[in-house]
C-alpha positions as CSV (number, residue, x, y, z in Angstrom):
1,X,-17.4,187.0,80.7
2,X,-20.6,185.4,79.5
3,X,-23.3,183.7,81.2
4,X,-22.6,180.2,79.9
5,X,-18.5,181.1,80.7
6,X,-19.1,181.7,84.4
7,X,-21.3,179.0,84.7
8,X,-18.8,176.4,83.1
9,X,-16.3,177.7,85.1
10,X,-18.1,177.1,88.1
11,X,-19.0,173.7,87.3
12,X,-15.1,172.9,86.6
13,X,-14.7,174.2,89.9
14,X,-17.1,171.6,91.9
15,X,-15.9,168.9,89.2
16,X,-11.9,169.8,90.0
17,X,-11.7,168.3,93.9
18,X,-14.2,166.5,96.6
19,X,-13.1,168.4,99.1
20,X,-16.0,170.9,99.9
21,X,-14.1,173.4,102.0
22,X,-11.4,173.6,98.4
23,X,-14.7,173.5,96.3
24,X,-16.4,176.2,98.1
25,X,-14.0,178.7,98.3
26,X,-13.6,178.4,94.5
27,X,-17.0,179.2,94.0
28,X,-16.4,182.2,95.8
29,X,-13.6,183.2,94.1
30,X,-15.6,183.1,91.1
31,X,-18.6,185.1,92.8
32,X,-16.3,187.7,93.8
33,X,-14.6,188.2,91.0
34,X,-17.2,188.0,88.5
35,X,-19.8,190.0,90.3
36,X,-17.5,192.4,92.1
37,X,-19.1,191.4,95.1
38,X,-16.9,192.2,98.2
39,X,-18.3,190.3,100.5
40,X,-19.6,186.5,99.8
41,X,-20.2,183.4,101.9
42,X,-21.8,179.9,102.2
43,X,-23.7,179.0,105.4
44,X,-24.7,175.4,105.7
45,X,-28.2,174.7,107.6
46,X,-27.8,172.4,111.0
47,X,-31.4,171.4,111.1
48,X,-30.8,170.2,114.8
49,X,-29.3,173.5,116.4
50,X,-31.9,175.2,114.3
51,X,-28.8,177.2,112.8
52,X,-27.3,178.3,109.8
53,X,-23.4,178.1,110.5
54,X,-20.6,180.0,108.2
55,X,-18.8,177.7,106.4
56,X,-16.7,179.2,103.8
57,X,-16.6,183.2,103.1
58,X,-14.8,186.0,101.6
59,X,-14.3,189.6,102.9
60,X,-16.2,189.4,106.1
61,X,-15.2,191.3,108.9
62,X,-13.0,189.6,111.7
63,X,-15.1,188.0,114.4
64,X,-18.3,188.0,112.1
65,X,-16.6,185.0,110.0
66,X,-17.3,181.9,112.3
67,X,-20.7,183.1,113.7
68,X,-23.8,180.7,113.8
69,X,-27.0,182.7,112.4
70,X,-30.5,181.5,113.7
71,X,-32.7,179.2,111.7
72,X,-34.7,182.1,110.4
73,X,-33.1,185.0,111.5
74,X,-31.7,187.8,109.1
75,X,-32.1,187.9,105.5
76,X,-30.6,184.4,105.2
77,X,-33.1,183.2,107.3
78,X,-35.4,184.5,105.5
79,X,-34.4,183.2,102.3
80,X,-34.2,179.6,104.0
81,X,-38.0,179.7,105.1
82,X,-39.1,180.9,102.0
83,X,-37.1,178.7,99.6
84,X,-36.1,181.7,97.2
85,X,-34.2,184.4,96.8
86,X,-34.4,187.0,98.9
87,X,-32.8,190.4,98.2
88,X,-32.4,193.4,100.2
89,X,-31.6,196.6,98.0
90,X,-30.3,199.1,100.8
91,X,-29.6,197.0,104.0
92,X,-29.9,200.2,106.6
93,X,-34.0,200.3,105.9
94,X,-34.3,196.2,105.9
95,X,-34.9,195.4,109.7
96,X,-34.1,191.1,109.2
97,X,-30.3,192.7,108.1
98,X,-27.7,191.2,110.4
99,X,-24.3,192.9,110.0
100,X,-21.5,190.8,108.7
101,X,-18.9,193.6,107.2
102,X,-19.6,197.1,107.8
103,X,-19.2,197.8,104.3
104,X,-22.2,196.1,103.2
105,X,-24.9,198.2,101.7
106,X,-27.2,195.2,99.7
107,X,-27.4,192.0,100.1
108,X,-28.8,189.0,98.0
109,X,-28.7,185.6,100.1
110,X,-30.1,182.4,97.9
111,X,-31.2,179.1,98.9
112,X,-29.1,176.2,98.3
113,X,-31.4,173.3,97.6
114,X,-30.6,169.6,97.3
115,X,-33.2,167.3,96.5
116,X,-36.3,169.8,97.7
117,X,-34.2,170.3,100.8
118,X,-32.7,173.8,101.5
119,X,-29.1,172.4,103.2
120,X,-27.2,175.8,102.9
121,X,-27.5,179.7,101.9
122,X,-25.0,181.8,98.9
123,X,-24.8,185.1,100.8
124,X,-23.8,187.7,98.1
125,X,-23.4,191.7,100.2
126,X,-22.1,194.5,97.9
127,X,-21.0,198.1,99.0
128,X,-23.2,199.9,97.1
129,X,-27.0,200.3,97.2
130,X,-29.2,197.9,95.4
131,X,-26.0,196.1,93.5
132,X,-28.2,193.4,92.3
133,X,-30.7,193.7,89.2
134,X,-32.9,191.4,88.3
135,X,-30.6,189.8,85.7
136,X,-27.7,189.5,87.7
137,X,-30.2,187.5,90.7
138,X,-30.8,184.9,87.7
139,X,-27.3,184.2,87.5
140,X,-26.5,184.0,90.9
141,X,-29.5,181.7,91.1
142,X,-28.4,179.2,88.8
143,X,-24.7,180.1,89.6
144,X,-26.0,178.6,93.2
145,X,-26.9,175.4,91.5
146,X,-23.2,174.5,90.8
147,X,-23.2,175.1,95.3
148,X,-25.4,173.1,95.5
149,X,-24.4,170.4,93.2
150,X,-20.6,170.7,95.3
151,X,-22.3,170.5,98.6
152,X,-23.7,166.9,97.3
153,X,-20.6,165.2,95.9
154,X,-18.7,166.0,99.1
155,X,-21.0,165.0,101.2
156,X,-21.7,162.1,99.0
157,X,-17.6,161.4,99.1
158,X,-17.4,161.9,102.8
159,X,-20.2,159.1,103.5
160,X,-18.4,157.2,101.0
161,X,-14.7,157.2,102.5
162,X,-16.3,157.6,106.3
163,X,-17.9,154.0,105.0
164,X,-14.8,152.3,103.6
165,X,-12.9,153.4,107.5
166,X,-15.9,151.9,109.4
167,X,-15.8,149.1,107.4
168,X,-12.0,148.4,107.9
169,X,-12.5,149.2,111.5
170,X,-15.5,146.6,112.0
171,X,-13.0,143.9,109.6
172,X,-9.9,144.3,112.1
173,X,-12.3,144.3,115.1
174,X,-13.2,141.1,113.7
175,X,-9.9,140.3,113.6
176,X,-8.5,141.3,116.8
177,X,-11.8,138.8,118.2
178,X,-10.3,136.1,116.6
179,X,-6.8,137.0,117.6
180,X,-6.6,138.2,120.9
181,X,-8.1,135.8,123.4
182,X,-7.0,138.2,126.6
183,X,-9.5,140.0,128.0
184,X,-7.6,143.1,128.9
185,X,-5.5,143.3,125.2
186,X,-8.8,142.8,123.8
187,X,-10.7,145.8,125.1
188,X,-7.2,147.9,125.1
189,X,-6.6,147.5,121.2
190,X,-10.8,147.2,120.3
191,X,-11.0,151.1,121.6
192,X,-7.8,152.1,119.7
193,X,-9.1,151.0,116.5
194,X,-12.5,152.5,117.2
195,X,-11.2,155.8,118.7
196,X,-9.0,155.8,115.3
197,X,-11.3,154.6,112.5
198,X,-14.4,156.5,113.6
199,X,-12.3,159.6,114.4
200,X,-13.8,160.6,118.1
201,X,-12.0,162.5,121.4
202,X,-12.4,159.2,123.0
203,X,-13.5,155.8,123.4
204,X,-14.3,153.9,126.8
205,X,-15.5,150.0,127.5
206,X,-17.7,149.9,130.6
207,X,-18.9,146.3,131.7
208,X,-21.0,145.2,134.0
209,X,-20.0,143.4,137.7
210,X,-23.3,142.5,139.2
211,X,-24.7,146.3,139.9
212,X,-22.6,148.3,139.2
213,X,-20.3,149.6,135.4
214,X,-16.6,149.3,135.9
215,X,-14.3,151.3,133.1
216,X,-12.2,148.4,131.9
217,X,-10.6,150.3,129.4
218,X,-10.3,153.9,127.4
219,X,-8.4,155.8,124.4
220,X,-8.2,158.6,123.1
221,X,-7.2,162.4,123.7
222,X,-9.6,163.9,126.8
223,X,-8.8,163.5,131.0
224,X,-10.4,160.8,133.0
225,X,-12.6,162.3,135.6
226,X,-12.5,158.4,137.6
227,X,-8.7,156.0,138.5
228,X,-8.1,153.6,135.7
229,X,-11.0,150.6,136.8
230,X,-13.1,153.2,137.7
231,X,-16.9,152.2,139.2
232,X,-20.1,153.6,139.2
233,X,-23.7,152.5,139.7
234,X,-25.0,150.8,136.7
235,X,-28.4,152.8,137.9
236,X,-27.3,156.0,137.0
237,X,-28.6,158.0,133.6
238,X,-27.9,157.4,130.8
239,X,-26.4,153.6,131.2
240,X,-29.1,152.2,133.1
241,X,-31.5,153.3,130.1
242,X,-29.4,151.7,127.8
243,X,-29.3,148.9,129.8
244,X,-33.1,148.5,130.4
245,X,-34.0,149.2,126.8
246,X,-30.8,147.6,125.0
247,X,-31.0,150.8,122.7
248,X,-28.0,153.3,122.4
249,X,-28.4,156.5,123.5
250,X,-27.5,160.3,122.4
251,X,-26.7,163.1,124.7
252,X,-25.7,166.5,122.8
253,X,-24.3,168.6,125.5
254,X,-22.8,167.2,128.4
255,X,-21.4,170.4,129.2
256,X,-23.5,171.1,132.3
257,X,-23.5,167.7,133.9
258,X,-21.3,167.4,136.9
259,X,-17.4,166.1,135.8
260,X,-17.5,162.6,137.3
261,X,-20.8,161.7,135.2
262,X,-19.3,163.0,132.0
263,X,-16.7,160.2,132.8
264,X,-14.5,162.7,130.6
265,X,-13.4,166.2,131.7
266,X,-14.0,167.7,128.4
267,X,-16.4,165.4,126.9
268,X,-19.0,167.8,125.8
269,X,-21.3,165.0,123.8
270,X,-21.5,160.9,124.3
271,X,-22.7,157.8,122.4
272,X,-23.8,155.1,124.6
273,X,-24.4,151.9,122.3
274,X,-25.1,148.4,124.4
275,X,-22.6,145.7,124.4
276,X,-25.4,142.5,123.8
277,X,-24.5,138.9,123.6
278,X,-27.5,136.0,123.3
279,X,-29.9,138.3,125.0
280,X,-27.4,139.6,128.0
281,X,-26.5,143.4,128.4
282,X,-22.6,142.8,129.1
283,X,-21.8,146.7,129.0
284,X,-21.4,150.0,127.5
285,X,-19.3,151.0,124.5
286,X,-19.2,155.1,124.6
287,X,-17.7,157.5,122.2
288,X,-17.0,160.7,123.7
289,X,-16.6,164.3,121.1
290,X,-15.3,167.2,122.8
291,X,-17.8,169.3,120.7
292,X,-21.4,169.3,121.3
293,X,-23.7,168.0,118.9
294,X,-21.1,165.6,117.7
295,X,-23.3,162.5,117.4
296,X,-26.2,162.9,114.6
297,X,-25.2,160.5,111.5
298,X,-27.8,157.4,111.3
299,X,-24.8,156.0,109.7
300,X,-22.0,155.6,112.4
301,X,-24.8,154.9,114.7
302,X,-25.3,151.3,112.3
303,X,-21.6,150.8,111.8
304,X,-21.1,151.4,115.2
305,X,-24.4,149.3,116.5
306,X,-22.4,146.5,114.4
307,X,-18.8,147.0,116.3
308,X,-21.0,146.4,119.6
309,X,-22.2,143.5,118.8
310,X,-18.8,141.8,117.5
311,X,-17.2,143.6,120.8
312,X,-20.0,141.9,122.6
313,X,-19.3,138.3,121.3
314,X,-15.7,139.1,121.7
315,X,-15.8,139.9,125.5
316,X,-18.1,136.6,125.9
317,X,-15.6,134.8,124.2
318,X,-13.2,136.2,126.2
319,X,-14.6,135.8,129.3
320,X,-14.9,131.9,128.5
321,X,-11.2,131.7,128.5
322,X,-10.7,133.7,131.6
323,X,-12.7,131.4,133.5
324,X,-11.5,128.4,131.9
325,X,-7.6,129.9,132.7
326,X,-8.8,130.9,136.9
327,X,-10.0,126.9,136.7
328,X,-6.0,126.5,137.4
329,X,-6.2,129.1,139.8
330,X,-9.1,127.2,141.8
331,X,-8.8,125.3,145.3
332,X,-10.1,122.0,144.6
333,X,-11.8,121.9,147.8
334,X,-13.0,124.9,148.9
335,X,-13.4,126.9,145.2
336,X,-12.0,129.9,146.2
337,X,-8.8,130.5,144.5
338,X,-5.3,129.1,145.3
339,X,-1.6,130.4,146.6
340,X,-0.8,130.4,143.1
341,X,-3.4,133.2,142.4
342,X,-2.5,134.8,145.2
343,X,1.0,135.3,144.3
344,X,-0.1,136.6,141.0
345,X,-2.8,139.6,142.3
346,X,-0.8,140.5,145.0
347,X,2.0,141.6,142.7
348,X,-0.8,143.7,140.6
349,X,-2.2,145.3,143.6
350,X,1.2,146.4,145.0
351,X,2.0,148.0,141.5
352,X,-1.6,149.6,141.2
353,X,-1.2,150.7,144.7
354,X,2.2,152.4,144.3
355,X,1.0,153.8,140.9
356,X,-1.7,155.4,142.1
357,X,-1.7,155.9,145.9
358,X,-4.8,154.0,146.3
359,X,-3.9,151.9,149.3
360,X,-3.9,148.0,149.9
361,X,-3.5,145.3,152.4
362,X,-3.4,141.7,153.6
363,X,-4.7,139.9,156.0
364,X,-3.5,136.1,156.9
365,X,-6.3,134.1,158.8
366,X,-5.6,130.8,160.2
367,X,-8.3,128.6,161.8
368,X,-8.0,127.6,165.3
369,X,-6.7,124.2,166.5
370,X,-8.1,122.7,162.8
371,X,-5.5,119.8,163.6
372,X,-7.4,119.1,167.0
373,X,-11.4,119.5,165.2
374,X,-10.1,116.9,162.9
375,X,-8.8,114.7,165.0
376,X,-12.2,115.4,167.4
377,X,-14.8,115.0,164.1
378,X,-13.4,113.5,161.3
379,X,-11.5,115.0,157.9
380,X,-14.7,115.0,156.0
381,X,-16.2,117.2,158.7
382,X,-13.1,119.1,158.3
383,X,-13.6,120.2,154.9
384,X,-16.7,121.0,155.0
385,X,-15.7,123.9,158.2
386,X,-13.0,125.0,155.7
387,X,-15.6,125.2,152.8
388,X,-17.8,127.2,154.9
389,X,-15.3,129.6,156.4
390,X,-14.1,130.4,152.9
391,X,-17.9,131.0,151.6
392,X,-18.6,133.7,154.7
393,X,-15.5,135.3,153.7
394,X,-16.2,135.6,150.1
395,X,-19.8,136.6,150.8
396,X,-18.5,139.6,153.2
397,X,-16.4,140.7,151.2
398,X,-16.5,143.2,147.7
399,X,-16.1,141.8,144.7
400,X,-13.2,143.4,144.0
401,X,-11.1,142.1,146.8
402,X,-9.4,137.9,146.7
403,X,-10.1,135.5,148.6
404,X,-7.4,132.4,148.5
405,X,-7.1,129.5,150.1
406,X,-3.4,129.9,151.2
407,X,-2.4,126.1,152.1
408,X,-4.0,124.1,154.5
409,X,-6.5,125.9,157.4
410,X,-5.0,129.2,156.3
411,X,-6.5,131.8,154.0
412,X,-5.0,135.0,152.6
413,X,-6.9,137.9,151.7
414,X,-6.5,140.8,149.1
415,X,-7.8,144.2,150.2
416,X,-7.7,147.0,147.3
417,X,-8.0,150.3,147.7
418,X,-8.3,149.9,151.5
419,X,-5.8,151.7,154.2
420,X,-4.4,149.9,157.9
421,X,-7.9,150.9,159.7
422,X,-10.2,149.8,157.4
423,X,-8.5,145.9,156.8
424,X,-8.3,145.8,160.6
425,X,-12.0,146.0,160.7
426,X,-12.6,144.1,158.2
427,X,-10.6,141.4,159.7
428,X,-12.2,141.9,163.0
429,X,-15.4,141.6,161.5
430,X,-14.6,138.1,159.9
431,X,-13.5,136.7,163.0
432,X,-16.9,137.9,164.8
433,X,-18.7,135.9,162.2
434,X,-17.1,132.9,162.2
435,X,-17.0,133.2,166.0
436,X,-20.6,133.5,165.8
437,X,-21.4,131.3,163.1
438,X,-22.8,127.7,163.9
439,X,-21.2,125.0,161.9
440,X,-23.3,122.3,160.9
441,X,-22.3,118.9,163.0
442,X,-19.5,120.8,165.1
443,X,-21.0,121.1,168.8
444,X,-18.0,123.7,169.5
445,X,-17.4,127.2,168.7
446,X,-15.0,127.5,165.6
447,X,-12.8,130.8,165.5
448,X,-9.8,132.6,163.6
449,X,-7.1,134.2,164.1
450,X,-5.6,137.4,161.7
451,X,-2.9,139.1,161.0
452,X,-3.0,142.3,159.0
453,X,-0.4,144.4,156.8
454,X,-0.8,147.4,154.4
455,X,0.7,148.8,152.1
456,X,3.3,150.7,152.3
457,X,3.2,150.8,156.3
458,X,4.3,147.1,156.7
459,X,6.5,146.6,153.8
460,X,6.8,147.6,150.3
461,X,7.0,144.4,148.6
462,X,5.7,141.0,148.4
463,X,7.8,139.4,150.6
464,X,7.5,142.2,152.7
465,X,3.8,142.1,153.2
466,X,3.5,138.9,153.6
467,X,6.1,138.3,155.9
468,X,4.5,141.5,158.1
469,X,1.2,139.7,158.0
470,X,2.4,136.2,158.9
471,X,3.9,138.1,161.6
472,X,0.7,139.3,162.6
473,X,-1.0,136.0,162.9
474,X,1.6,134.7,164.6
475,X,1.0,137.3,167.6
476,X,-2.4,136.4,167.3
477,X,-1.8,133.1,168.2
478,X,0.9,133.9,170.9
479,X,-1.9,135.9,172.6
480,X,-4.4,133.5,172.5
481,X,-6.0,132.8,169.6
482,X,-9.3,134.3,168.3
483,X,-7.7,137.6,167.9
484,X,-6.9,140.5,164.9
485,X,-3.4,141.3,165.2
486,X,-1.9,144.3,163.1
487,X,2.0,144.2,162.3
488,X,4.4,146.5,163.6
489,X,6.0,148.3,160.9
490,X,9.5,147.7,163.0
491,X,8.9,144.3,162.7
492,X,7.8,144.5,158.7
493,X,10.9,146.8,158.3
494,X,13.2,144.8,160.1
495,X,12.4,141.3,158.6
496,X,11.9,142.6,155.1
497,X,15.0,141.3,152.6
């Protein structure tokens, strides 16, 4: 075949497809074939690892064909730091030769070379000694060209199409801001479409609640290493650097960290990109790769940098009209929120608790002879004993638990992820403050009584907890007042429907 022949062949080949992996082997093809070379491969340079990485061969021996090579080990590495061919006539007196096929007795690796970069290596190895003269090196040189030339129109093609998906992916996360006004649907379908478009293991939503990052949502294809609303200090690495410096961070190999830090079990790399909206950090979108490495492309790091900052504006938005919708669910009076509330979370906690075994209970409270410090001191003086008793209890307790103002003097409480013990000392600890607490213009001590349920213990249901806790209270009161009563699970049983 003639020089020019093999060279227009090989440039039909990197002209015929965009797909490197289909262009590459090609090339091969055409290496082999032409210059009877048994064993041939491309190995593309990842600056980063300091590696040069088989990506297409032919003829290799099994277990040699997927191996990483160091930066400037072997003949390849060789040929890499010097930027020229390097050629080794008999392998078995060259001591840079790394064995690749036992059958190899010369080999000729060439630099492939895009712009003045070297991005790859054309490893040529024949079976006989010194295979290569100096003629057939100039054609494998410029043959390399056409490499070269298909290592740059893929990768140009990949940007190109991994472009058109991010920017379909930012367009319908623009879409779904405008669209979806609930909070919850919002972050749900906002990680589907980015764990789709920017084809990662995973995606995860942290925000922030006061101190600490709570996982409001996730997609993808790896195992949660923390329960669905997962929480964590916003002070651990690497959020509360993202945080403090509003700047995304990269961490290549998680592989070592301990499992509930990864977040992920097999996350073995992470992108942690700031959710900012008018100056205020309101979480953490992450992208989690089950290979290490995974996150290098200034590119997605922009695209994505620009899918924060609509998901930022769109959780804000979002936020707005939660509140404006838990303005319905406010007590007038006391601004905690209201039965109606109530009977909605209590419904949610039941179902998270029976989902997951986590556990959760309520307590009634009832202040003591209110009727009677009414009548003693005035309606006005009244309110202002039920806005105070509501504010201690919202202050003692964690953010995650409800506070509502049931009807009346009486409050219901919301305990989440908390067993029989632990709510009957947190009830018990409520009544000791109130009972210590001095109320402004009240010359008399103001106290509580409780009654306290859990879940599954004192009924299995609404009705059923409720009715247990009422039940409670009311014992409370029969003995005296200023008591914690817990119910008796015959009672809860018996007086369920």
């Amino acid at each position: 075949m003639p020089k020019l022949a093999v060279l227009y062949e090989a440039g039909q080949a990197v002209l015929s497809t965009f797909d490197l992996d289909e262009v590459l082997q090609r090339i091969l093809a055409i290496a082999r074939d032409y210059f009877r070379l048994p064993n041939v491969a491309i190995l593309l340079l990842d600056k980063e690892a300091q590696q040069l990485c088989v990506r297409s061969q032919i003829g290799w021996d099994a277990g040699k064909d997927k191996i990483c090579l160091g930066y400037h080990d072997g003949i390849t590495g060789a040929c890499v730091l010097k930027k020229r061919p390097v050629y080794a006539p008999d392998v078995t007196k060259d001591p840079r030769y790394i064995c690749a096929a036992q059958s190899t007795r010369s080999e000729l690796a060439i630099p492939l070379i895009a712009g003045d970069e070297v991005v790859g290596v054309l490893d040529c190895q024949s079976d006989r000694i010194d295979h290569f003269d100096d003629e057939t090196i100039q054609l494998l040189t410029l043959f390399s060209t056409q490499a070269s030339i298909a290592l740059q129109n893929a990768h140009l093609y990949s940007l190109e199409r991994q472009r058109a998906r991010q920017l379909e992916a930012i367009n319908a996360i623009a879409q779904q801001s405008t669209a979806v006004m609930d909070l919850e649907q919002l972050l749900a379908r906002v990680c589907s479409v980015i764990q789709q478009a920017f084809e990662v293991s995973h995606v995860s939503l942290l925000l922030r609640e006061e101190s600490e990052l709570v996982m409001r949502a996730h997609q993808g294809t790896l195992t949660p290493c923390i329960p669905p609303g997962g929480r964590f200090p916003a002070a651990l690495e690497p959020w509360s650097r993202v945080i403090a410096t509003s700047g995304s961070v990269i961490e290549s190999d998680l592989r070592s960290m301990p499992e509930p830090k990864r977040l992920f079990l097999e996350s073995a790399s992470r992108m942690s990109i700031p959710l900012i909206s008018f100056g205020q950090t309101l979480g953490v979108l992450t992208l989690h790769s089950s290979q290490p490495n995974a996150f290098r492309q200034n590119a997605l790091l922009q695209s994505l940098e620009s899918v924060a900052d609509i998901c930022a504006t769109s959780i804000q938005n979002a936020h707005y009209v939660e509140r404006v919708k838990q303005l319905a669910y406010l007590d007038g009076l006391t601004g905690i929120f209201n039965r109606r509330f109530f009977e909605l979370r209590i419904m949610e906690e039941i179902e998270r608790a029976r989902r997951y075994g986590t556990g959760m209970a309520v307590i009634m409270a009832d202040i003591d002879q209110f009727k009677k410090l009414n009548d003693e001191f005035g309606h006005l003086l009244g309110d202002e004993v039920l806005r105070q008793v509501s504010s201690l209890f919202h202050q003692q307790l964690r953010k995650i638990d409800v506070v509502c103002r049931y009807g009346g003097e009486e409050f219901a409480i919301l305990l989440t992820q908390t067993n029989t013990q632990q709510a009957v000392t947190i009830a018990e600890k409520l009544r000791r403050l109130v009972e210590g607490y001095q109320f402004p213009g009240v010359p008399r001590t103001v106290t509580i009584s409780a009654g306290v349920a859990a879940f599954p213990e004192h009924g299995k249901s609404r009705d059923e907890l409720i009715r247990a806790a009422d039940n409670g209270l009311y014992a409370a009161k029969q003995a005296g007042r200023n008591r914690v009563c817990l119910a008796s699970p015959a009672r809860a049983a018996v007086s369920g429907p």
